[in-house]
C-alpha positions, 0 to 999 in steps of 0.5 A: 500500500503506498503512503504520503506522510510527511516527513515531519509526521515520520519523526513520530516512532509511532506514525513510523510504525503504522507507515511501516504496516501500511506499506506491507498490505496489498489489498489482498482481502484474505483478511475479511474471511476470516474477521468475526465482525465482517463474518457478522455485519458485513461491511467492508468497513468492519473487516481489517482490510476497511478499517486500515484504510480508514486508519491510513486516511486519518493519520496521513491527513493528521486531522482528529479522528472523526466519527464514523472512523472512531465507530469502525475501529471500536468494533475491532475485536483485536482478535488477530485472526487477521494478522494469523490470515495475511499473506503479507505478514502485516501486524494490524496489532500495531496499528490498530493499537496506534489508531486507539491511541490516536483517538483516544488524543483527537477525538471527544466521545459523547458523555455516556462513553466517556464516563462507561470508559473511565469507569472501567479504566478505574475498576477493571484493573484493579481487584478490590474494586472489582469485587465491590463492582461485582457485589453491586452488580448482583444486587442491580441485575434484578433492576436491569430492565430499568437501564436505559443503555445496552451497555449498562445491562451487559455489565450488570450481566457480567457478575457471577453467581458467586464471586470467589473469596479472595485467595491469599496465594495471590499475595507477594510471596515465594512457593518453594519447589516440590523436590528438586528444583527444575525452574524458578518463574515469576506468576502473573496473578493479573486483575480481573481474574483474581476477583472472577475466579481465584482456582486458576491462579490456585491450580498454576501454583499447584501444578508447578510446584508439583513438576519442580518449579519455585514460583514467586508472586512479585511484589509490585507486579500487577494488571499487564495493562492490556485493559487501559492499552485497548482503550487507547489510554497509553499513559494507564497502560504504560504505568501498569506495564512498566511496574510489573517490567521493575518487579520482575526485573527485581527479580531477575537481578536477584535469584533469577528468572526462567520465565514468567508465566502467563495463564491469562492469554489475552495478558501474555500477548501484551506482555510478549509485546512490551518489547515494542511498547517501550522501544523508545522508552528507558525502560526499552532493554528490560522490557524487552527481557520481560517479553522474552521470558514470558510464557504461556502457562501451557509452554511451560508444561509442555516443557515440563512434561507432566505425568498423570492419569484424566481421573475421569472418562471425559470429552473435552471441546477446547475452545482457542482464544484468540490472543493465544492462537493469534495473539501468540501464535500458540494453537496445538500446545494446549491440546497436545498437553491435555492428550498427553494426560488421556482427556479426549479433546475435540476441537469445535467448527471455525475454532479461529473465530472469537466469542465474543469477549476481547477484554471489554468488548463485551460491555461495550459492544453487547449485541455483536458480541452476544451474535458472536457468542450465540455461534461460538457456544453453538460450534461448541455444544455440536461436540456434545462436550462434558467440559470446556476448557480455555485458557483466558478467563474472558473467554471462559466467563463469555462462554460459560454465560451461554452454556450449561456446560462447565467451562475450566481452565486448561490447568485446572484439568493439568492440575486434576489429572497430576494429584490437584483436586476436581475444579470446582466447577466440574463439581458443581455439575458432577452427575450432568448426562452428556446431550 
């Protein structure tokens, strides 16, 4: 695609890079098939290949982002499908992420989205506040009806029948190995996950212990950012990061660090890209060790190897989230893990499509992301499953909200099959016949 911006506009690290992704797409189209939100409305504006060139019109002319531009690009998932998709190899991630930051700058919502966004900036993040949040969304969901915005009903829907305690092994604190010590990694307890379901962060620990990891909770480290960054609030985003690079390094320069491990996929893909996100930063060299170290929960124990028995015949659909089949490109690991224990896995139709939940496009896109969702738990249930698992608790929450069919978290099943106990919520559904 060829491009005229100016000179001056190049000094910018940032425009340089989205000229830089511009340049490699070739209106090739391959993207639109496989883009949830053009499957979904279609219109070529909300597929990337439309969005793009909306972006490259908005930033060459340098003028504020405009309405119908701002419309289009809030209805990007960020699912990376595309960037999986394209021939050209073009990293829409960096560009798209560039055009929210752009409007974030240029462009003034009406009131309503403003105060939704910086509601959800201020509580999301940050699992105290969070909790309180559920609480008061369980004691309004009877009132739902009376909201006048779509929105509003969505996150009054989003809390959980049972908001978890909180769980102590989220604090700042060393798991010391069981046996010899095989590795020493760092445990990113995130945010949301540590007020919407505490098992998982339960389970990692359990898990790694038991194949010899000593696992620490660094004192400082936090939400990755990736909530702020989707909103195009740089400055948020950054100061989240930027605190979990100085609390791992803390840890880095002291006992030393394998890895850091990520059981929140939509986490890690952001996590894996502070390299590029404090490139023109001081902090640019450790960011860059950061991302290099960080993994997957389910790269570790592929490396790992663990040994262990399914304790139960089940059939399990493994649901691929997006920021880890595209985001991370990793699609046959989880499932290969899962195998290697003796759950049969299966693996629904259009597994590279998104349900639907991408951060907090849920609360703000309600009715794409309930159509999204309505498909996704349909492939599903065709398996006739007894689980699903996924490894992103947006997704597992997105999908468990449309389903009667339990949804766990691919460690959970690693942690029950290795000497852990059942996840809970196969407990809760023990005895359910398969449909």
């Amino acid at each position: 695609m060829q491009t005229f911006f100016t000179d001056d506009q190049l000094q910018d690290p940032a425009t340089q890079r989205a000229n830089e992704v511009l340049r490699t797409c070739v209106h090739c189209g391959f993207c639109t098939a496989t883009c949830p939100t053009y499957q979904v409305l279609g219109d070529e504006l909300d597929s990337p290949r439309g969005r793009i060139y909306l972006i490259k019109d908005m930033l060459e002319s340098g003028r504020p982002a405009d309405p119908r531009t701002v419309a289009h690009v809030d209805r990007c998932l960020s699912c990376l499908a595309c960037m999986t998709t394209c021939p050209s190899g073009v990293h829409y991630m960096h560009l798209v992420d560039h055009a929210r930051a752009y409007i974030e700058k240029t462009y003034r919502r009406p009131l309503m989205d403003r105060l939704l966004r910086w509601a959800l900036a201020r509580i999301l993040p940050y699992p105290t506040r969070f909790r309180l949040a559920l609480l008061g969304a369980k004691i309004g969901r009877p009132f739902a009806f009376l909201m006048p915005d779509a929105r509003l009903k969505a996150m009054l829907a989003m809390a959980p029948k049972q908001i978890p305690p909180v769980s102590r092994n989220d604090m700042p604190q060393v798991f010391p190995a069981q046996g010899a010590r095989r590795m020493r990694v760092a445990l990113m307890t995130g945010c949301a996950q540590r007020a919407l379901n505490t098992d998982i962060n339960d389970a990692t620990i359990r898990v790694l212990t038991r194949l010899g990891c000593e696992v620490v909770v660094a004192k400082g480290a936090g939400c990755c950012g990736a909530l702020t960054h989707h909103m195009g609030r740089e400055g948020e985003s950054h100061a989240f990061a930027s605190a979990n690079i100085r609390a791992w390094m803390a840890e880095v320069n002291g006992a030393g660090l394998d890895a850091v491990v990520i059981n929140t996929s939509g986490c890690g893909t952001t996590v894996k890209d502070y390299g590029h996100m404090f490139r023109n930063d001081p902090l640019a060299a450790d960011a860059a060790v950061i991302a290099g170290l960080a993994r997957d929960v389910t790269e570790v124990l592929a490396r790992l190897k663990p040994e262990g028995q399914a304790p139960e015949d089940l059939r399990i659909a493994y649901h691929a989230a997006c920021s880890l089949q595209h985001g991370q490109q990793i699609k046959d690991t989880p499932k290969q893990v899962l195998k290697r224990l003796g759950f049969s896995v299966v693996e629904p139709a259009d597994s590279h499509l998104c349900c639907g939940s991408a951060g907090t496009y849920n609360l703000m896109q309600p009715a794409i992301s309930a159509e999204l969702k309505r498909r996704k738990v349909a492939t599903l249930e065709a398996k006739a499953p007894d689980v699903i698992a996924a490894g992103n608790i947006g997704c597992m929450m997105q999908i468990g909200s449309g389903t009667g069919v339990p949804v766990v978290h691919t460690v959970e099943l690693v942690d029950w099959a290795t000497g852990g106990p059942k996840p809970r919520a196969l407990g809760e559904h023990a005895g359910v016949p398969r449909l």
